[in-house]
C-alpha positions, -999 to 999 in steps of 0.1 A, spaced: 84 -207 -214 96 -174 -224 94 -137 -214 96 -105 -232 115 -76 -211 135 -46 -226 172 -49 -234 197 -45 -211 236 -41 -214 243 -75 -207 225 -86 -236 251 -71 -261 270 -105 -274 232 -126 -273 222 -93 -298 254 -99 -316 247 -138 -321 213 -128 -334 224 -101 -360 250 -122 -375 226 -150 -379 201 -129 -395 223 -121 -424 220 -94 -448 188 -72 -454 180 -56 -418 191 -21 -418 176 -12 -387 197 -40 -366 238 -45 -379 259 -69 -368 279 -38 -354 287 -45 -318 288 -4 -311 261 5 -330 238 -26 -310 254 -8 -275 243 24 -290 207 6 -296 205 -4 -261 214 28 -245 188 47 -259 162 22 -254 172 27 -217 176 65 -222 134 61 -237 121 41 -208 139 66 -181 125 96 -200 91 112 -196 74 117 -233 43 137 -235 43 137 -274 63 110 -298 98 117 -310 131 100 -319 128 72 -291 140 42 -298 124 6 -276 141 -24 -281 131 -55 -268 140 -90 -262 128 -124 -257 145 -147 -231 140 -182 -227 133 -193 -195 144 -226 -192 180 -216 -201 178 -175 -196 196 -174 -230 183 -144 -250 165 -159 -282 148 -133 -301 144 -94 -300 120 -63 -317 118 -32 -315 101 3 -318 107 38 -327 87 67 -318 88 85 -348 116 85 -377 129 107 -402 135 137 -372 175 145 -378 172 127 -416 142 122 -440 134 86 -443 130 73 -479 111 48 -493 96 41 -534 61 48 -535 48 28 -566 28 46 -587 19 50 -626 29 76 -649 3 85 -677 19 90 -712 -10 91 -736 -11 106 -780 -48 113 -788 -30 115 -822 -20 79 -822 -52 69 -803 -26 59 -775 -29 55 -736 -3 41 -721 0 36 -678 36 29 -671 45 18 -636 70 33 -620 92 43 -583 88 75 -569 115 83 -545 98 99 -512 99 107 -476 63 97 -468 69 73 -436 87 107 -422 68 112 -386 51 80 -382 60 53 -356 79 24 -369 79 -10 -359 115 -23 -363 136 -56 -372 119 -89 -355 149 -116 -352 143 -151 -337 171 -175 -332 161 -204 -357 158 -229 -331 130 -208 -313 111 -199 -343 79 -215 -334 43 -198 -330 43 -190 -294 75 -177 -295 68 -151 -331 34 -143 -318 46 -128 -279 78 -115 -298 57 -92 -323 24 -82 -305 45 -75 -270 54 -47 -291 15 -36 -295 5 -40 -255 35 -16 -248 20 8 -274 -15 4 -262 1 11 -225 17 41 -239 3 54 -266 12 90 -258 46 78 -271 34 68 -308 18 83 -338 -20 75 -349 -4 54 -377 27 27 -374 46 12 -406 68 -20 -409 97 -24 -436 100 -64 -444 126 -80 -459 132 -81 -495 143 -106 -515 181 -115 -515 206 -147 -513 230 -151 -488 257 -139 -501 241 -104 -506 227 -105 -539 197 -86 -545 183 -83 -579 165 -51 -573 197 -38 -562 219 -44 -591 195 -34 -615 187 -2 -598 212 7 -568 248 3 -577 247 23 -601 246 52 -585 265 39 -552 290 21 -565 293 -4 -541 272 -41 -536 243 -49 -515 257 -58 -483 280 -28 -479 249 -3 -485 228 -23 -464 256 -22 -434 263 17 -440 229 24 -437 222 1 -404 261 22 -388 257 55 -402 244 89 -412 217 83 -438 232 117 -456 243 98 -480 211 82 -492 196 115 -502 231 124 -518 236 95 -541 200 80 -549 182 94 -583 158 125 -576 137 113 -604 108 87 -612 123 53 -622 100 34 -646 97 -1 -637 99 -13 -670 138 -2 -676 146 -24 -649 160 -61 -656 129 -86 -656 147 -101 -624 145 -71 -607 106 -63 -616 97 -92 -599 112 -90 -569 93 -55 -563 69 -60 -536 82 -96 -522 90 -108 -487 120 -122 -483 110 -161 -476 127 -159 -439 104 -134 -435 73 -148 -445 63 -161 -412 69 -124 -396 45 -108 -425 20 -135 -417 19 -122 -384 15 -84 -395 -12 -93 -418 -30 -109 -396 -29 -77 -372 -46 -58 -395 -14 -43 -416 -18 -38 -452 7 -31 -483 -2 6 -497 24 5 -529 57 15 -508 88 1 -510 127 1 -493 153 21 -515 179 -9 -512 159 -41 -516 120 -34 -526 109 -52 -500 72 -44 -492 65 -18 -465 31 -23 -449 9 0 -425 -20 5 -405 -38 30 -378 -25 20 -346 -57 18 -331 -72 -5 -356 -45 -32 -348 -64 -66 -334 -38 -69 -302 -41 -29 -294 -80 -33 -306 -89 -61 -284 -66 -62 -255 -81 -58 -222 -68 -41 -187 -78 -52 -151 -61 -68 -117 -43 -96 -117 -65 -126 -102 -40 -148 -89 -51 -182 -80 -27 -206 -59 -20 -238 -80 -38 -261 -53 -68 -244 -61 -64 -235 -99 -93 -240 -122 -71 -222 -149 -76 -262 -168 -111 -258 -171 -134 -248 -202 -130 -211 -195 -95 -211 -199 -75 -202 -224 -41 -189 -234 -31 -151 -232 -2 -130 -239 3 -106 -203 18 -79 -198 30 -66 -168 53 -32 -155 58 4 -164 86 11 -189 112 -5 -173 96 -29 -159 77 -40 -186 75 -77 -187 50 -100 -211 46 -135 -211 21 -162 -227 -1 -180 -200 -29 -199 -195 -57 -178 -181 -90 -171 -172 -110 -142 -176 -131 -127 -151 -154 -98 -145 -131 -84 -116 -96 -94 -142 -74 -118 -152 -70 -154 -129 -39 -168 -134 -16 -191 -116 15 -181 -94 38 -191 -114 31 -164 -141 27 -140 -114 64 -149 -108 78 -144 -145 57 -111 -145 71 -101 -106 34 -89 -98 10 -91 -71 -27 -97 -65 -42 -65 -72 -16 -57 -98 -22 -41 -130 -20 -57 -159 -30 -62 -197 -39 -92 -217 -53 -103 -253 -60 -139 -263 -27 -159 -280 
């Protein structure tokens, strides 16, 4: 079984592990040992603090195992971004050029650099060990994320955004990049894509061009990656999809990948959970095998505390009935709150 709970300290080398399997091409978590403690901190900083209106929190998340306690997987959120820095993305878009002369009308694709996604909520990297890549396990990962948001939503904007992958090998090569990036940073893939997971994003808005890039002066090889997940990352976009998120013509700087977005509220999880008391029924007498039942993601906790697990369940007028054993992995009561959409 596994357990979602937020990061702690002692998670730092299980992070580590996780961000130097992942490889290149997620910004938002480097295989930087101080810039991960850095991560964790202000998660911990967020969940201590008292927010009345979203700002530059950060919430990061993991997802433990329980047969082992090994730390497997781990997501994140952020309140809002592009406070301290503007937060750039290519918004596709087409450039008219038309000669009434010539009886010409021509609609030319092309990248417009932008800070659109600046103040909106942001759903950040999702990394699962490769051995613990199944359904159960990609589905609590994710939508945990969406019951804390619906439990809080004081702490979000009205609209969230996810940057997926883009297409790259692993050795760093990204198509989009060397037709478009290095030549105006001068340096490959991999080290832009670590600068900007360890420091200041100054330099983005010093080196990138200011003005529309036409997507046909790219190399062919690059024009097709525009727009595409990353195939380790397919899985992960089925999953947003499904939620409700959808691809409005915006891009990442470094890699194209797709950015995709939606109104918070309209997201299934956040759309259809449910809140009640924790029914708990002791296992001699548990009916939780019966017709009725079915399997739930549950969360559990305030901030700290927050805990969510998958569980066979069944719902009732007065709340949730479920069996002790979740009520152990959630560390609740009868009585106790708690929150719970179907798997």
């Amino acid at each position: 079984m596994y357990i979602v709970r937020p990061a702690d300290f002692q998670d730092l080398p299980a992070l580590e592990r996780l961000a130097q399997q992942a490889g290149i091409g997620f910004t938002n978590f480097p295989a930087n040992r101080d810039r991960l403690n850095d991560k964790i901190a202000s998660s911990k900083r967020a969940l201590q603090t008292d927010v009345v209106n979203p700002g530059s929190e950060t919430y990061l998340f993991v997802l433990v195992d329980e047969s082992t306690g090994d730390v497997v997987g781990t997501s994140g959120l952020e309140g809002m971004v592009g406070i301290e820095t503007p937060f750039y993305s290519y918004r596709i878009d087409d450039v008219v050029h038309a000669s009434p002369q010539l009886q010409i009308h021509n609609r030319i694709p092309a990248l417009f650099l932008c800070h659109d996604y600046s103040g909106t909520s942001r759903m950040m990297a999702m990394i699962l060990d490769r051995h613990h890549q199944n359904p159960t396990a990609m589905s609590l990962l994710s939508r945990a994320r969406l019951l804390f948001i619906a439990k809080h939503p004081d702490r979000f904007t009205q609209k969230l955004f996810v940057e997926l992958r883009g297409d790259s090998d692993k050795r760093g090569y990204s198509p989009f990049w060397e037709s478009l990036g290095k030549h105006f940073f001068g340096m490959d893939f991999k080290k832009a894509d670590y600068l900007s997971g360890v420091s200041s994003k100054h330099f983005i808005a010093d080196l990138m061009p200011r003005y529309p890039i036409y997507v046909p002066t790219l190399s062919k090889e690059a024009q097709d990656v525009i727009g595409v997940v990353h195939e380790e990352s397919a899985k992960t976009s089925d999953l947003l999809l499904d939620e409700g998120f959808e691809f409005r013509g915006y891009v990442d700087i470094f890699d194209a990948g797709p950015t995709v977005e939606a109104r918070t509220r309209d997201l299934r999880t956040i759309r259809e959970h449910k809140s009640g008391k924790a029914l708990i029924t002791p296992m001699s007498e548990s009916n939780l095998k019966t017709e009725d039942a079915a399997t739930y993601l549950v969360a559990a906790g305030h901030l700290e505390d927050y805990r969510v697990t998958s569980a066979q369940a069944t719902a009732q007028v007065a709340g949730l009935s479920i069996d002790e054993q979740t009520q152990s992995r959630l560390s609740i009561s009868s009585g106790s709150r708690i929150q719970w959409t179907k798997l």
